[in-house]
C-alpha positions as CSV (number, residue, x, y, z in Angstrom):
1,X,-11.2,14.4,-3.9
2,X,-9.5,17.3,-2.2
3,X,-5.9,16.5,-1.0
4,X,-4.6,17.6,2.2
5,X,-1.0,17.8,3.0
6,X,1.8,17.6,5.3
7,X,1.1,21.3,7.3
8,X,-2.3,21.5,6.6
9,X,-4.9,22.1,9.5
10,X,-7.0,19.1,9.7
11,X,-10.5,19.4,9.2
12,X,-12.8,19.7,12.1
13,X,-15.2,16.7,12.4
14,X,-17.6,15.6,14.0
15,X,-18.9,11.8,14.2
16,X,-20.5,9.2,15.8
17,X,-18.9,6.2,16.8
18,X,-20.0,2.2,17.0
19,X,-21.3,3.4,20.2
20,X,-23.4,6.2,19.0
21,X,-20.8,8.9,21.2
22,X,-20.4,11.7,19.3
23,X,-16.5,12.2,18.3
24,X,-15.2,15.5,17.7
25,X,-11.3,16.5,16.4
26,X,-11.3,18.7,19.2
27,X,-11.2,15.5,21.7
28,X,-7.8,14.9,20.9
29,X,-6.4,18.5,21.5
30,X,-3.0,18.0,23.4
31,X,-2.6,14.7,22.0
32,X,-1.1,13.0,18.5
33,X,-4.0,11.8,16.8
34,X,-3.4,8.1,13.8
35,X,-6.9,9.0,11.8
36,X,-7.0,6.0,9.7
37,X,-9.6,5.9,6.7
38,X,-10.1,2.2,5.6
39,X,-12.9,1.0,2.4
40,X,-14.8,-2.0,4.4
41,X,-15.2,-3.5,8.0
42,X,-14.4,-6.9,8.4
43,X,-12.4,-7.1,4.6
44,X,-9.0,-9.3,4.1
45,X,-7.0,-5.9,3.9
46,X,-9.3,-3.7,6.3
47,X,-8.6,-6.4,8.8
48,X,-5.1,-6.9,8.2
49,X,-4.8,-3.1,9.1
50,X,-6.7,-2.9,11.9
51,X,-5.5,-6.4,13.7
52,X,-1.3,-4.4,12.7
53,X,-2.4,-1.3,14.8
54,X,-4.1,-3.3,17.5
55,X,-1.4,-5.4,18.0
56,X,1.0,-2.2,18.6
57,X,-1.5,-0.1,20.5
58,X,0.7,-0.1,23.4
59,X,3.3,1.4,21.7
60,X,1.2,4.3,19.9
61,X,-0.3,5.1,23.7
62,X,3.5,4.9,24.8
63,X,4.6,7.7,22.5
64,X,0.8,9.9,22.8
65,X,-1.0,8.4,20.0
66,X,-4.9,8.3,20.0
67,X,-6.1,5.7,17.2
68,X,-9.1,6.1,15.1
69,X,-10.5,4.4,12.5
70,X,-13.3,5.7,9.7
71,X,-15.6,4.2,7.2
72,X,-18.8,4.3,5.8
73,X,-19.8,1.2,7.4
74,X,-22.8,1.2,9.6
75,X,-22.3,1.4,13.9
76,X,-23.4,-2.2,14.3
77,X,-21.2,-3.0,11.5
78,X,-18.3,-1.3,13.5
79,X,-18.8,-2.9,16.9
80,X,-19.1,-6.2,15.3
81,X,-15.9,-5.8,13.4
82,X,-14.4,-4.5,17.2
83,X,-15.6,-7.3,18.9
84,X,-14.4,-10.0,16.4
85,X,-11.0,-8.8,16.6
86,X,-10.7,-7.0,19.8
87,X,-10.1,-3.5,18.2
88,X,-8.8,-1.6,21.4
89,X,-10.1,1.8,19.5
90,X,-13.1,3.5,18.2
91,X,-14.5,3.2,14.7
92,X,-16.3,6.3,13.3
93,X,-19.6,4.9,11.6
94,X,-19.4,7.4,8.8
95,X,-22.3,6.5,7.1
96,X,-22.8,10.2,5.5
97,X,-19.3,10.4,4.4
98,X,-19.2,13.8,6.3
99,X,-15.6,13.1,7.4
100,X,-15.1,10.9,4.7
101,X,-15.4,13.8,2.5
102,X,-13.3,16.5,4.2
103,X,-10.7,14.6,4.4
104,X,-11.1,13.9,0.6
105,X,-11.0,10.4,0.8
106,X,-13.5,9.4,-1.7
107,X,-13.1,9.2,-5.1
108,X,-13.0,7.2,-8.1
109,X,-11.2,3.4,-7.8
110,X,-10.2,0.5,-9.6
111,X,-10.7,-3.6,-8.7
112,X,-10.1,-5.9,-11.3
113,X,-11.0,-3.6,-14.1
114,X,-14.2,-2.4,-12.7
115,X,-14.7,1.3,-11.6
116,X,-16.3,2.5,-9.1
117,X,-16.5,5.1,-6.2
118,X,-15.1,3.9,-2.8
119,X,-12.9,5.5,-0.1
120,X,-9.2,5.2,-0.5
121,X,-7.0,3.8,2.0
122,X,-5.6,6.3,3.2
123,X,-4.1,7.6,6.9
124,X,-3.7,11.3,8.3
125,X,-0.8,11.5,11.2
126,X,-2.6,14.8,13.3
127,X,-0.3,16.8,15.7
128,X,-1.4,18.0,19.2
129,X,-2.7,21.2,17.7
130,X,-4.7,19.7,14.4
131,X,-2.1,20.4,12.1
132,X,-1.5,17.9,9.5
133,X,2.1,16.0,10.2
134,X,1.9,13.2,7.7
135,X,-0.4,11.7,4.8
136,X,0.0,8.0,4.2
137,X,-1.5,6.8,0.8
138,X,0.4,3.8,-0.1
139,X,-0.7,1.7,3.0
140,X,1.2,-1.7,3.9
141,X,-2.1,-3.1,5.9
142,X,0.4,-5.8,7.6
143,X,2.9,-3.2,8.5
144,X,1.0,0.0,9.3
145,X,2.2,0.7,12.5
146,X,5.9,0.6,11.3
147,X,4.8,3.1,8.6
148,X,3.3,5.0,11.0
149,X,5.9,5.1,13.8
């Protein structure tokens, strides 16, 4: 896992979404960009997370925030997970890790004494010009957008 900090440039991706439209960092030039990595679609906590920043997606737009969400879940996956919850903001369908990976997300975890290698929760706060303004890596997935804001 690499670790990127507070200051850093974020790393230029490029993705598809659960739409199959590519999604490049350079889309949200000019704008404050929530880049939330999550483990699993449609998961208790994933969920939890997702439904918090839905429910306050008026006030991220209000103060310039883009949301999106990444995991290694599959597009259909994604849209499913969007339409059961009406998640007002696009999923990247990570499936190769690519972006996983530069943001150094996946690594080795722990759940109930089993190891394994999973992406950790974790969410990147990206100024209008890519640079790094907050790393969130203890994630309260009822109470993200407080975090957050």
């Amino acid at each position: 896992m690499t670790t990127l900090k507070t200051g850093d440039k974020a790393p230029n991706f490029e993705s598809k979404d659960e739409k199959g439209n590519i999604v490049k960092l350079s889309d949200y030039k000019g704008k404050k960009l929530v880049l939330f990595f999550y483990p699993k679609a449609s998961t208790p906590g994933c969920t939890a997370e997702a439904c918090d920043l839905r429910d306050n997606y008026q006030t991220f737009l209000s103060k310039s925030y883009a949301i999106l969400g990444a995991s290694a879940d599959s597009a259909k996956r994604q849209q499913n997970w969007i339409d059961k919850h009406e998640l007002p903001f696009p999923l990247l369908a990570d499936e190769d890790k690519t972006v996983i990976n530069a943001f150094g997300v996946w690594g080795p975890k722990k759940f109930m004494g089993k190891e394994y290698d999973g992406i950790h929760r974790t969410t990147f706060i990206i100024d209008e010009n890519s640079v790094i303004e907050d790393v969130i890596t203890k994630v309260k997935t009822k109470a993200h957008a407080a975090q957050i804001l």
